[in-house]
ROBA-877087 format. One record per atom (N, C-alpha, C): residue number from 1; residue in one letter; atom name; x, y, z. Coordinates in Angstrom, 2 decimals, decimal comma, m for minus. Example, Ala and Ser with C-alpha at 12.3 -4.5 7.8 and 13.67 -1.06 7.14 Angstrom:
residues 2
NODE num residuo atomo x y z
NODE 1 a N 13,19 m5,69 7,80
NODE 1 a CA 12,30 m4,50 7,80
NODE 1 a C 13,20 m3,30 7,80
NODE 2 s N 12,85 m2,25 7,08
NODE 2 s CA 13,67 m1,06 7,14
NODE 2 s C 12,90 0,03 7,87
//
This chain:
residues 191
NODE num residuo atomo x y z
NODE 1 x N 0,84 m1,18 0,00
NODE 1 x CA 0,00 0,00 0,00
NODE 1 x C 0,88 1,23 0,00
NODE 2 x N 0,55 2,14 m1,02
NODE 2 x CA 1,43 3,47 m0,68
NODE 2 x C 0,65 4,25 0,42
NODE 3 x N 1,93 4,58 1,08
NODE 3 x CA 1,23 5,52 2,28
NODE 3 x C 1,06 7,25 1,74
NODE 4 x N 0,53 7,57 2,68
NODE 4 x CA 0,18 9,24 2,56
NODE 4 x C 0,05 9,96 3,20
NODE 5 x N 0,94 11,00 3,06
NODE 5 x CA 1,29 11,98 4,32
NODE 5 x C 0,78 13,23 4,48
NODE 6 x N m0,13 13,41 5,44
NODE 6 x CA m0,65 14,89 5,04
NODE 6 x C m0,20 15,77 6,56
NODE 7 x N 0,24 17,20 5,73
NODE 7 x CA 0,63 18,35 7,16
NODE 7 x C m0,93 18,89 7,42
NODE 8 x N m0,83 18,86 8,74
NODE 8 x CA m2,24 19,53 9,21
NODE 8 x C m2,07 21,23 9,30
NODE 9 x N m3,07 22,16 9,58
NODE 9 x CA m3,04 23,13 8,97
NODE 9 x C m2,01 24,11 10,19
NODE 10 x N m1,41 23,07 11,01
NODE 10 x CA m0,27 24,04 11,50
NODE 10 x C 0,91 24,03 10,99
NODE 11 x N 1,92 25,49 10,99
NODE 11 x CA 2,66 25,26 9,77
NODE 11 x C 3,61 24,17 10,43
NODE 12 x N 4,42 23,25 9,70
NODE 12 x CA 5,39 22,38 9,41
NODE 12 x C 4,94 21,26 10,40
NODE 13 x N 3,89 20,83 10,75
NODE 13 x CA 2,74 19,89 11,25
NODE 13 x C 2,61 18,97 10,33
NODE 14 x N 3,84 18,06 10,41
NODE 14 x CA 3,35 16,40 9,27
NODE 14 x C 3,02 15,64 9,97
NODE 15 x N 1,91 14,21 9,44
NODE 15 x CA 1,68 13,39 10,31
NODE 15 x C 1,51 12,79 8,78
NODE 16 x N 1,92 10,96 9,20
NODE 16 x CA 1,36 9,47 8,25
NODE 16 x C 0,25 9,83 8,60
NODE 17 x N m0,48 9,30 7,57
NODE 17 x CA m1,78 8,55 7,75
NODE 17 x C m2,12 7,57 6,73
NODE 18 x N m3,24 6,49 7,38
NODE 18 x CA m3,88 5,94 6,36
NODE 18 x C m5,15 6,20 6,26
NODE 19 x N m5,52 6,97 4,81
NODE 19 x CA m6,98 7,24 5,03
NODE 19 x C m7,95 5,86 4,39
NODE 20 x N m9,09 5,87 5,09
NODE 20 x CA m9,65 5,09 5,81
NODE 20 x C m10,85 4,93 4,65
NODE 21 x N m11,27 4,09 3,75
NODE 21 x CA m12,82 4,28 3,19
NODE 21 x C m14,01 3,77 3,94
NODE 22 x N m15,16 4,66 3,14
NODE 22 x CA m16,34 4,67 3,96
NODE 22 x C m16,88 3,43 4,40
NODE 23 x N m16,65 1,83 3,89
NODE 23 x CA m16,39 0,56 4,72
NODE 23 x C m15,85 0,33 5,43
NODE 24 x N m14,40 1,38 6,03
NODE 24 x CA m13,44 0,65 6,94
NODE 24 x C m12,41 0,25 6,29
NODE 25 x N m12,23 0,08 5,07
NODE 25 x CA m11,08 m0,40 4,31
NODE 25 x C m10,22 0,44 4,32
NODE 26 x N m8,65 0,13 4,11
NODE 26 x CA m7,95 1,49 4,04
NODE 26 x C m8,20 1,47 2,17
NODE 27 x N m7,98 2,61 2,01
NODE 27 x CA m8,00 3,34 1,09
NODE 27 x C m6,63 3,28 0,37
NODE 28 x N m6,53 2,63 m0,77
NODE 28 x CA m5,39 2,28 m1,64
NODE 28 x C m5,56 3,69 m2,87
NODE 29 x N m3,93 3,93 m2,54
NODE 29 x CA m3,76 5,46 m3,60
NODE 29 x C m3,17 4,33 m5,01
NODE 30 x N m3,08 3,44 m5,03
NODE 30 x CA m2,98 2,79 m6,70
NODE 30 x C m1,39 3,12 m6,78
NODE 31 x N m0,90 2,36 m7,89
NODE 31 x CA 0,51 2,56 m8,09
NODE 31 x C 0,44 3,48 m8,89
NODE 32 x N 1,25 4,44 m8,10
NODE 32 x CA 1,82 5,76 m8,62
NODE 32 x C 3,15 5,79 m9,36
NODE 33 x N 3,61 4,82 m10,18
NODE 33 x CA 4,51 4,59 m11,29
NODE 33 x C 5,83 4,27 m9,98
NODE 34 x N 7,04 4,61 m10,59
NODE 34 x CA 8,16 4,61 m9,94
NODE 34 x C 8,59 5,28 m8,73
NODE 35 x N 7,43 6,25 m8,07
NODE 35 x CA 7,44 6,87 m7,13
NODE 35 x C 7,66 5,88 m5,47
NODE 36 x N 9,26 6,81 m5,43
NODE 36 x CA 9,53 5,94 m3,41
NODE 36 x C 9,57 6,77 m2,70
NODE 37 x N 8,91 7,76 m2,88
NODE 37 x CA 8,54 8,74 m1,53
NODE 37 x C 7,20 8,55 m1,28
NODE 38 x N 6,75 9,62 m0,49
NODE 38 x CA 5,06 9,55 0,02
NODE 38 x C 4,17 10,63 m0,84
NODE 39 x N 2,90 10,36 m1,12
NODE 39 x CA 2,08 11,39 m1,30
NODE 39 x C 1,70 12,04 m0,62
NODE 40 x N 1,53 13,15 m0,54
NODE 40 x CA 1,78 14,37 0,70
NODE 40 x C 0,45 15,01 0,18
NODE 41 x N m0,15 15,69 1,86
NODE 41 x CA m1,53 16,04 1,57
NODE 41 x C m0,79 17,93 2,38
NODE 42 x N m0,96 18,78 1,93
NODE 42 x CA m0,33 20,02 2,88
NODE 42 x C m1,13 21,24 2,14
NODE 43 x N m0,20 22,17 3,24
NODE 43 x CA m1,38 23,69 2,60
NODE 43 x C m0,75 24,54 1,03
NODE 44 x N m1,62 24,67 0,27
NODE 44 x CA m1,17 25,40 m0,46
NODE 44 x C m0,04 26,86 m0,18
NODE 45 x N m0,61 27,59 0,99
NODE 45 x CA 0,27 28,15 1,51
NODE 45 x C 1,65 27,89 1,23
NODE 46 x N 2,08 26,50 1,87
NODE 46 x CA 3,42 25,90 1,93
NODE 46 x C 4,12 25,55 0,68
NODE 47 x N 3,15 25,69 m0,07
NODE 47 x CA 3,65 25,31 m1,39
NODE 47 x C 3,19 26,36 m2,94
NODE 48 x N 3,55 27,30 m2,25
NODE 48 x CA 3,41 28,71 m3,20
NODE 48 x C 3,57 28,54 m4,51
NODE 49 x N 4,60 27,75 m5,05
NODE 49 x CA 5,27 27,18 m6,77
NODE 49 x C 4,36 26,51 m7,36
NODE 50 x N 2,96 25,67 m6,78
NODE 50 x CA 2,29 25,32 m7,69
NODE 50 x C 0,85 26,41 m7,58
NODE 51 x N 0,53 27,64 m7,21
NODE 51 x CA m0,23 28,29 m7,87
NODE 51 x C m0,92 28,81 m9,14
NODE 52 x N 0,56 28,75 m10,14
NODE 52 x CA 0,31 28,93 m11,52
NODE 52 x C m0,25 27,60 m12,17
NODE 53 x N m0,18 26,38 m11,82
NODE 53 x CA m0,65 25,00 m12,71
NODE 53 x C m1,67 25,22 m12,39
NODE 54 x N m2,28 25,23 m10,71
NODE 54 x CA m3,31 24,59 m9,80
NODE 54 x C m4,25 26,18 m10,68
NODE 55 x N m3,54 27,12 m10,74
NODE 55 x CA m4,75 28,08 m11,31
NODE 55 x C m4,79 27,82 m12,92
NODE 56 x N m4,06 26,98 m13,57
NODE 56 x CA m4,48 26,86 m15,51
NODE 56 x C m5,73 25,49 m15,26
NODE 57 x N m5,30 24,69 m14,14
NODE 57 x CA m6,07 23,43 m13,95
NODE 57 x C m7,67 23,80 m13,70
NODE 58 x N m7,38 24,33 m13,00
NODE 58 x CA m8,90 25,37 m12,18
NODE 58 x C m9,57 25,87 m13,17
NODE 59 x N m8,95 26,99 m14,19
NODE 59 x CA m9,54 27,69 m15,24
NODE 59 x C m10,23 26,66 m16,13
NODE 60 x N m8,92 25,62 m16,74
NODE 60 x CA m9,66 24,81 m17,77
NODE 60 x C m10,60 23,81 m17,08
NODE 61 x N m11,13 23,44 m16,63
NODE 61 x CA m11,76 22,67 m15,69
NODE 61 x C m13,13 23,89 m15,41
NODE 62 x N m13,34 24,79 m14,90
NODE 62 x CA m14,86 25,15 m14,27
NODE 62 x C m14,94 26,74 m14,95
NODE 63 x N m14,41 26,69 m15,99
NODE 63 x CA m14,49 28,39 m16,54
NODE 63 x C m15,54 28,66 m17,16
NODE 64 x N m16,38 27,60 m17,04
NODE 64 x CA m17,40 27,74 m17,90
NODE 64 x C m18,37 28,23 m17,02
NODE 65 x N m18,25 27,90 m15,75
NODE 65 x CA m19,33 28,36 m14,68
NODE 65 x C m18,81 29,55 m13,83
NODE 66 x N m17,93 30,57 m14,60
NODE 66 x CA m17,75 31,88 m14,38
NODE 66 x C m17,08 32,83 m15,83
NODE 67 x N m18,04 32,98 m16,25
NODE 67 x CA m18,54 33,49 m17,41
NODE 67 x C m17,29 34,91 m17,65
NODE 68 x N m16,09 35,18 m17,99
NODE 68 x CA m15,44 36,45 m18,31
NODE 68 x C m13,79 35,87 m17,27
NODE 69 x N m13,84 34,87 m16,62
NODE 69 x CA m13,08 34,09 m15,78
NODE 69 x C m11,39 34,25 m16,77
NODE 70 x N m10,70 34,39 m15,84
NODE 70 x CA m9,05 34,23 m16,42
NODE 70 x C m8,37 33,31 m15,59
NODE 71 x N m7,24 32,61 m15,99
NODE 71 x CA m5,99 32,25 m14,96
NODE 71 x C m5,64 33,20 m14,46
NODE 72 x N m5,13 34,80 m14,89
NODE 72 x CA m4,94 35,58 m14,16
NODE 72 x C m5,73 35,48 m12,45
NODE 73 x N m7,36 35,73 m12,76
NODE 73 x CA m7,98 35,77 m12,14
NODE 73 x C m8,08 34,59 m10,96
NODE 74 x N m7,93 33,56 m11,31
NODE 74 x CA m7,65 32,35 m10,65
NODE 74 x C m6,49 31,95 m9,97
NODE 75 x N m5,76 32,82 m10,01
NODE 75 x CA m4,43 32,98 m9,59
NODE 75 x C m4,56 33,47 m8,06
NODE 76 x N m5,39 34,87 m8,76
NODE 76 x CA m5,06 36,04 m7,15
NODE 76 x C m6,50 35,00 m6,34
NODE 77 x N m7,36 34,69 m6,86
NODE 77 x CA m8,29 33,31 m5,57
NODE 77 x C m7,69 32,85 m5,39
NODE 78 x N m6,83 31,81 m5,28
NODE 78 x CA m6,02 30,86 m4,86
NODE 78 x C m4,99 31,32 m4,03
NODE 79 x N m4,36 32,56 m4,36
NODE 79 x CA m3,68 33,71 m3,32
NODE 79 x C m4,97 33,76 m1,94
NODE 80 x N m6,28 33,98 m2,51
NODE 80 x CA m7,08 34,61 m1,41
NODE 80 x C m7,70 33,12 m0,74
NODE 81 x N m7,85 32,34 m0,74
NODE 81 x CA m7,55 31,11 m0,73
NODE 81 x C m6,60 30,14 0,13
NODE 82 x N m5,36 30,87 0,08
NODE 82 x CA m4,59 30,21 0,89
NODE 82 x C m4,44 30,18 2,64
NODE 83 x N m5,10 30,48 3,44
NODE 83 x CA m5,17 30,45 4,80
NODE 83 x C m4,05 29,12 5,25
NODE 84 x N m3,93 29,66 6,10
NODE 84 x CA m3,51 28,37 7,46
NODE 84 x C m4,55 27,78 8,80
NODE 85 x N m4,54 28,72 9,16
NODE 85 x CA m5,87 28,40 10,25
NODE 85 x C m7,01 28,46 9,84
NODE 86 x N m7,53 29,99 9,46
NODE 86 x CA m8,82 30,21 9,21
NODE 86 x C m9,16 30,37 7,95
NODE 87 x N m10,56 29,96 7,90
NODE 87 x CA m11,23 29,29 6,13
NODE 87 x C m11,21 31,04 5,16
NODE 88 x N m10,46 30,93 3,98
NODE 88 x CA m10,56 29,62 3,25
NODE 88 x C m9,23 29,09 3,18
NODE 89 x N m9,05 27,84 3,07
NODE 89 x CA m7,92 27,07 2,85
NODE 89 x C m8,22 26,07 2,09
NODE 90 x N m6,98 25,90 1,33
NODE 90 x CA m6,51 25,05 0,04
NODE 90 x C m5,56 24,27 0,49
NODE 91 x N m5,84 23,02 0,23
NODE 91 x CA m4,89 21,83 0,28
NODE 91 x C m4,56 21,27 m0,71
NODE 92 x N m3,30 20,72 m1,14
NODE 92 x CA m2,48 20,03 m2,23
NODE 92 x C m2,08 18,64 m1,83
NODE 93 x N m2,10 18,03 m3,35
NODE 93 x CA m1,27 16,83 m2,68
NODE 93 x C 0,04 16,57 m3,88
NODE 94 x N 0,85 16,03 m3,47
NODE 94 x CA 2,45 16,04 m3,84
NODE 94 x C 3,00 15,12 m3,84
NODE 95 x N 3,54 15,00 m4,91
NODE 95 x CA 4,67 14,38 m4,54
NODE 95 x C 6,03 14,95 m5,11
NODE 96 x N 6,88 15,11 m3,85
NODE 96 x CA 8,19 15,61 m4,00
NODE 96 x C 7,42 16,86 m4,73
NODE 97 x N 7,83 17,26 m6,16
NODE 97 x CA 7,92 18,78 m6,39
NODE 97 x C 6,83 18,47 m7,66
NODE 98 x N 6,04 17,41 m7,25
NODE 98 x CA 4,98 17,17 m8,60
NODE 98 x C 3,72 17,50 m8,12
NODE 99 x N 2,93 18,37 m8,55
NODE 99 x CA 1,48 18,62 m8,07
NODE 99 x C 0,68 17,68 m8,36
NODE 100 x N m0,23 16,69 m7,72
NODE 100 x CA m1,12 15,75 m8,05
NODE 100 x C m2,81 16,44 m7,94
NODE 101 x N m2,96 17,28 m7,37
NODE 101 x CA m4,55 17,45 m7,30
NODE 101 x C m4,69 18,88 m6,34
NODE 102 x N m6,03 19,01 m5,86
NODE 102 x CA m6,30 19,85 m4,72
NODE 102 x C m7,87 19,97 m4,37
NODE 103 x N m7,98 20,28 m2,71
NODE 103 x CA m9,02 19,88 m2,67
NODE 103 x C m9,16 21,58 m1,43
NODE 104 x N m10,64 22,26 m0,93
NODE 104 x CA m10,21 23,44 m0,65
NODE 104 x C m11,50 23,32 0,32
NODE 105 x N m11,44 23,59 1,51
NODE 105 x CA m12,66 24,50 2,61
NODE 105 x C m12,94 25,71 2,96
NODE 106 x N m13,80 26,31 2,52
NODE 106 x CA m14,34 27,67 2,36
NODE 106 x C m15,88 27,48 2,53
NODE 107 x N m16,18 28,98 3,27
NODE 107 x CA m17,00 29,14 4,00
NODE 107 x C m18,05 29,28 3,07
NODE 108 x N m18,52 29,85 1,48
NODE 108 x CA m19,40 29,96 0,75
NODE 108 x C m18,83 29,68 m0,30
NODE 109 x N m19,85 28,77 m1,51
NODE 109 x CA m18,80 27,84 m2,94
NODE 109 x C m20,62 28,91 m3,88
NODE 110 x N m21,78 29,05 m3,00
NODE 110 x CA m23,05 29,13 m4,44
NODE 110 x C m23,28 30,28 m3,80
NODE 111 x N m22,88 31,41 m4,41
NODE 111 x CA m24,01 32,66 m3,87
NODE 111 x C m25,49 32,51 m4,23
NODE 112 x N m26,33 31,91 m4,49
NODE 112 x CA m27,21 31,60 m4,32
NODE 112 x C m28,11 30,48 m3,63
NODE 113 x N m26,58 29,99 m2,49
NODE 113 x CA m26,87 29,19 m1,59
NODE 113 x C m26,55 29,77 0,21
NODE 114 x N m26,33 30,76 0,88
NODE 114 x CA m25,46 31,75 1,50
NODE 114 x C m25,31 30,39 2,69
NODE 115 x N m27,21 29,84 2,81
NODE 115 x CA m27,27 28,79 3,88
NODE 115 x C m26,12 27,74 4,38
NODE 116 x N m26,04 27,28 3,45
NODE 116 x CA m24,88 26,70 3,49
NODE 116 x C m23,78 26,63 3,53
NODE 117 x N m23,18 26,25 5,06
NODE 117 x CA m21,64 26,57 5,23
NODE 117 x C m21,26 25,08 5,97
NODE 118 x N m19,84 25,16 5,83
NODE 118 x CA m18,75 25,37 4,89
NODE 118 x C m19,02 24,30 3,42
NODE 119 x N m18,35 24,82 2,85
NODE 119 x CA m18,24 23,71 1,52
NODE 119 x C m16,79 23,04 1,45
NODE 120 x N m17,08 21,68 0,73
NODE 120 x CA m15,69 21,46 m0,03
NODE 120 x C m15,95 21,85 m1,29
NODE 121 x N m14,52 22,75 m1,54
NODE 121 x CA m14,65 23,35 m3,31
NODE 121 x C m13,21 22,47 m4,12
NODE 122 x N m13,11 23,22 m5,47
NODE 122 x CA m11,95 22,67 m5,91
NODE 122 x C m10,91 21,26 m6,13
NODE 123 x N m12,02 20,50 m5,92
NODE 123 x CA m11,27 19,24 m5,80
NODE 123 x C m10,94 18,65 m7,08
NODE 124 x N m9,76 18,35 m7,44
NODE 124 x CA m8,91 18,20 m8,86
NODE 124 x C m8,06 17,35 m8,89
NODE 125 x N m8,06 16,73 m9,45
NODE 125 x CA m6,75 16,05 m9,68
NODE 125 x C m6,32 15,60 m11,19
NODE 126 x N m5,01 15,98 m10,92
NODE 126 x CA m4,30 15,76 m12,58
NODE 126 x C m4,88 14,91 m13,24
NODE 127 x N m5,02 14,65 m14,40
NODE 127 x CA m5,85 13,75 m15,32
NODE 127 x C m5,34 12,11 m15,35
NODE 128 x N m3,69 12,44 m15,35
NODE 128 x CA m2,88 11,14 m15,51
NODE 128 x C m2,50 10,55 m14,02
NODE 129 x N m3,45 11,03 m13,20
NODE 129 x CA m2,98 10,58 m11,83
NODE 129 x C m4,47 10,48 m10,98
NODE 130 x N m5,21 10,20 m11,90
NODE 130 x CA m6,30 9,48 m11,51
NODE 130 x C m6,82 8,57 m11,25
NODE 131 x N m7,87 8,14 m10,58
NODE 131 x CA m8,24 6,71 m10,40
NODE 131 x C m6,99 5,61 m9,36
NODE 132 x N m6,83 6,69 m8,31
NODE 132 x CA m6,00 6,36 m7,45
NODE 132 x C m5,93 6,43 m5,64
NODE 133 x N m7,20 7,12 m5,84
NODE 133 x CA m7,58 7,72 m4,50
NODE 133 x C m6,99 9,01 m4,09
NODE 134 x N m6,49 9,56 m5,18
NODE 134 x CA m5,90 10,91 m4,59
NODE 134 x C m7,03 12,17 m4,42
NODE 135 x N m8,15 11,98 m5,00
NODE 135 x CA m9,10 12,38 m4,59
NODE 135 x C m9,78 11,77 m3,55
NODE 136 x N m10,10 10,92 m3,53
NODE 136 x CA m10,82 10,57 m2,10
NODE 136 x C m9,58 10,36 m1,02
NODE 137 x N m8,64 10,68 m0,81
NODE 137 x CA m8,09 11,65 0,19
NODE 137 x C m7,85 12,42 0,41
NODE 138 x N m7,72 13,71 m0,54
NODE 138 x CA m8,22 14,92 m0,36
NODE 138 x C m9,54 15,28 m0,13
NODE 139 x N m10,46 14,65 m0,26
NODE 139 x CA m11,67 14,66 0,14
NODE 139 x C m11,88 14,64 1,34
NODE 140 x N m11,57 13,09 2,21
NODE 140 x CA m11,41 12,94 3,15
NODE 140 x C m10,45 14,13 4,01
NODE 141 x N m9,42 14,61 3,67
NODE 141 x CA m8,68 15,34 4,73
NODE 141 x C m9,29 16,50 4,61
NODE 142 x N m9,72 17,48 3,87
NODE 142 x CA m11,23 18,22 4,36
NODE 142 x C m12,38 18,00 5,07
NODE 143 x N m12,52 16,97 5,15
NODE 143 x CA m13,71 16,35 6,24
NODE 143 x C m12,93 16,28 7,64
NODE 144 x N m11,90 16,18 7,10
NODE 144 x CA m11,26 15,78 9,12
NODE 144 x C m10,85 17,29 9,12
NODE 145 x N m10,72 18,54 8,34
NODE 145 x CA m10,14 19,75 8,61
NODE 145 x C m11,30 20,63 9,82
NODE 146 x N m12,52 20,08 8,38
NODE 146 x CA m13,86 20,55 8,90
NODE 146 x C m14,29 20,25 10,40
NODE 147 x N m14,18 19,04 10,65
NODE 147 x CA m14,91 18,68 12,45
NODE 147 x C m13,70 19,32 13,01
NODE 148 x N m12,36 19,12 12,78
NODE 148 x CA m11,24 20,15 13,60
NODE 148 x C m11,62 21,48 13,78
NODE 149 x N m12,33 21,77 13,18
NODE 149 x CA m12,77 23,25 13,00
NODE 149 x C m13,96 22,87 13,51
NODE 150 x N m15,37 22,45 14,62
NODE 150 x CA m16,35 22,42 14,90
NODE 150 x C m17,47 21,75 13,85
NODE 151 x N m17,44 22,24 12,52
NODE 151 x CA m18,36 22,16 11,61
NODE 151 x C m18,99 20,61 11,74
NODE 152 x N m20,41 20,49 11,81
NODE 152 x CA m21,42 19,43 11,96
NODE 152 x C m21,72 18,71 10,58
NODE 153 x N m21,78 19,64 9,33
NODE 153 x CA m21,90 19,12 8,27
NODE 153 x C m20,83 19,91 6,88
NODE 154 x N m20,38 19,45 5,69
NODE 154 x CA m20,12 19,91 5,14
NODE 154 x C m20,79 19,63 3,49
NODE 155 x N m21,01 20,53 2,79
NODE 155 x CA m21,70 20,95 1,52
NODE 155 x C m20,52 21,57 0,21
NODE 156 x N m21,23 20,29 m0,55
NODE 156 x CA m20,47 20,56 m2,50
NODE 156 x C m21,33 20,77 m3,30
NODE 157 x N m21,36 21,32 m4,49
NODE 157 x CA m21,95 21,22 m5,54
NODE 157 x C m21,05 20,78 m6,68
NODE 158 x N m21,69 19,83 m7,66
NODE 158 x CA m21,03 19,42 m8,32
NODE 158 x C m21,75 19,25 m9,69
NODE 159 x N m21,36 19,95 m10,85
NODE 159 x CA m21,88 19,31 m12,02
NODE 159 x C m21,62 18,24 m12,93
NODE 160 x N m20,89 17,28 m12,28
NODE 160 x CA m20,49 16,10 m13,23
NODE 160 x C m20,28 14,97 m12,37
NODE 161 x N m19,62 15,16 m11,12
NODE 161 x CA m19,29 13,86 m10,24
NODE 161 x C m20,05 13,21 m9,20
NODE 162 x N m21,34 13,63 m9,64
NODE 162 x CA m21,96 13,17 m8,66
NODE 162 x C m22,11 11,93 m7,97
NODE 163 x N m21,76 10,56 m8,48
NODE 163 x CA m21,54 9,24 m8,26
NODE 163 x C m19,88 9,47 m7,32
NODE 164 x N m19,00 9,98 m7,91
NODE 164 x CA m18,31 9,85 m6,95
NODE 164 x C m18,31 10,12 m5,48
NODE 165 x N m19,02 11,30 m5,58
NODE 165 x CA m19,19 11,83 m4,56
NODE 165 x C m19,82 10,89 m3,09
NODE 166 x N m20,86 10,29 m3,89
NODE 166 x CA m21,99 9,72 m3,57
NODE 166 x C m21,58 8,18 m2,78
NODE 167 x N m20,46 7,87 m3,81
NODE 167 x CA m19,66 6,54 m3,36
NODE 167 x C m19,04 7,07 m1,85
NODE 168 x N m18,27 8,20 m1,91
NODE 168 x CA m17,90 8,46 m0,26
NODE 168 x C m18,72 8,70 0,57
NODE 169 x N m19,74 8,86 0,11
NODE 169 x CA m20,70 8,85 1,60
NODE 169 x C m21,20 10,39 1,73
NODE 170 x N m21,42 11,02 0,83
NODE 170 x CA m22,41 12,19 0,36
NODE 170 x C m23,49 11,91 m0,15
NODE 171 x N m24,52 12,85 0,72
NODE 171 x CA m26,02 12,87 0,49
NODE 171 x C m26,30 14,01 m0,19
NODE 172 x N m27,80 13,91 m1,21
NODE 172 x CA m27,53 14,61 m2,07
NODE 172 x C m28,87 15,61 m1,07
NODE 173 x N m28,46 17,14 m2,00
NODE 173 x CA m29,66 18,11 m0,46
NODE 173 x C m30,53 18,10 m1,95
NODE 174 x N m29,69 18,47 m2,89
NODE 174 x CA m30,75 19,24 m4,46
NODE 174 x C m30,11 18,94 m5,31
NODE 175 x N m30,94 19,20 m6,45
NODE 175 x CA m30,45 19,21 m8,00
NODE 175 x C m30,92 20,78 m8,75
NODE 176 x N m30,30 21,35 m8,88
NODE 176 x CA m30,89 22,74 m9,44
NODE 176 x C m29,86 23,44 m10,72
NODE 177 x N m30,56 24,82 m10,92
NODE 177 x CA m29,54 25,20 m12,29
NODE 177 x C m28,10 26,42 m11,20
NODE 178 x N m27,05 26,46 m11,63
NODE 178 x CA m26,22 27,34 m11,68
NODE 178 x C m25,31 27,83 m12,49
NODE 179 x N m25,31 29,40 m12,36
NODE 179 x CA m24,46 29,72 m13,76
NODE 179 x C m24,57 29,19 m15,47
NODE 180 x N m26,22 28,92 m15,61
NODE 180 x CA m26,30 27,55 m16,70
NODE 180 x C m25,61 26,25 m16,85
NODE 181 x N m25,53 25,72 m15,88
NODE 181 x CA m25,31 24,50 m15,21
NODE 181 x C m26,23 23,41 m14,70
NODE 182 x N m26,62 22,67 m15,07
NODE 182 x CA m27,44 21,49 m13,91
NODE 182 x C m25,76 20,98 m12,47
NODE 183 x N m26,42 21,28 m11,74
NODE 183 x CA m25,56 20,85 m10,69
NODE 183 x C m26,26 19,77 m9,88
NODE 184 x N m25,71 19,17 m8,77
NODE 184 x CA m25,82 18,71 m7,79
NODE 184 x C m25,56 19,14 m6,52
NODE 185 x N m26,43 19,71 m5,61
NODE 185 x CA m25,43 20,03 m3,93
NODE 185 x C m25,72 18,79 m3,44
NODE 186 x N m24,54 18,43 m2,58
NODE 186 x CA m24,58 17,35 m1,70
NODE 186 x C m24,04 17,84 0,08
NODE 187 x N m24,34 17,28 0,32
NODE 187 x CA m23,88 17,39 2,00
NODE 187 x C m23,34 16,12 2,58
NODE 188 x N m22,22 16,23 3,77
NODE 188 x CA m21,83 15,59 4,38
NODE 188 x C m21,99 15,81 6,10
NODE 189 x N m22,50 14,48 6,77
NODE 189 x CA m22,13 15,06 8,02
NODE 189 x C m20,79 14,47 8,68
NODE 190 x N m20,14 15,57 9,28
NODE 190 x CA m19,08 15,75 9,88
NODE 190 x C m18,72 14,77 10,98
NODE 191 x N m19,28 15,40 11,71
NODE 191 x CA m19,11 14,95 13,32
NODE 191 x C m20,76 14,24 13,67
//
């Protein structure tokens, strides 16, 4: 099993872990080619050098559901974005100096949802490094950020993944339009 290491949101705070699936199983990140280090789960903060990918990834990926949207623009969010303690914060996962994905907790993702707080937003992962669990541990380590932080439930919207989602153990609240979008919100409870 490859292991996976994520820093918690104090700075230089590493800890192993094995994250855990919603059966109890541990959660296998898949062979990650020739890689003998760990996949690392940490704050964007800490890792300032991948802002420019994590913002072309972001753009090409959801630009469609912000209509006049730039990388520029996606850049300075991800700047506003980066917290340590308090939301919003962006998490990465790594290896060594390779960006694999990102997954982010922030306090509002639908202005036409205000009710709902916190969300998981941004969750990505490289195309060729998929189907490995590097999303459903970034998933997961937002869920454990969230009850660290009090929060009882946490809320996504999603216009395409909804099965995945659904496989970790997200309930769905609605199905509605955004930005000319059919989406999905789902919720999780926390604690």
């Amino acid at each position: 099993m490859s292991r996976l290491t994520r820093r918690c949101s104090e700075p230089g705070h590493r800890t192993s872990v094995a994250i855990r699936a919603s059966r109890g199983r541990v959660a296998e990140l898949g062979s990650l080619g020739n890689y003998t280090r760990s996949v690392q789960i940490e704050l964007l903060a800490d890792r300032p050098e991948f802002v420019p990918t994590l913002a072309e990834w972001h753009f090409r990926e959801w630009a469609y559901l912000r209509p006049g949207d730039s990388v520029a623009n996606r850049i300075r969010l991800l700047h506003e974005r980066s917290g340590r303690r308090e939301l919003p914060i962006t998490f990465v996962a790594s290896f060594g100096a390779e960006l694999l994905g990102s997954a982010m907790l922030i306090h509002h993702e639908m202005d036409t949802r205000p009710q709902y707080t916190p969300w998981l937003a941004g969750v990505f992962v490289a195309p060729a490094r998929r189907q490995r669990g590097i999303g459903r541990a970034l998933t997961q380590h937002v869920i454990s950020e969230a009850a660290a932080r009090g929060f009882s439930t946490l809320y996504l919207f999603t216009p395409s993944v909804e099965a995945f989602f659904s496989h970790l153990g997200w309930s769905i609240v609605e199905r509605t339009r955004y930005r000319d979008a059919d989406v999905t919100i789902m919720s999780h409870q926390v604690a």
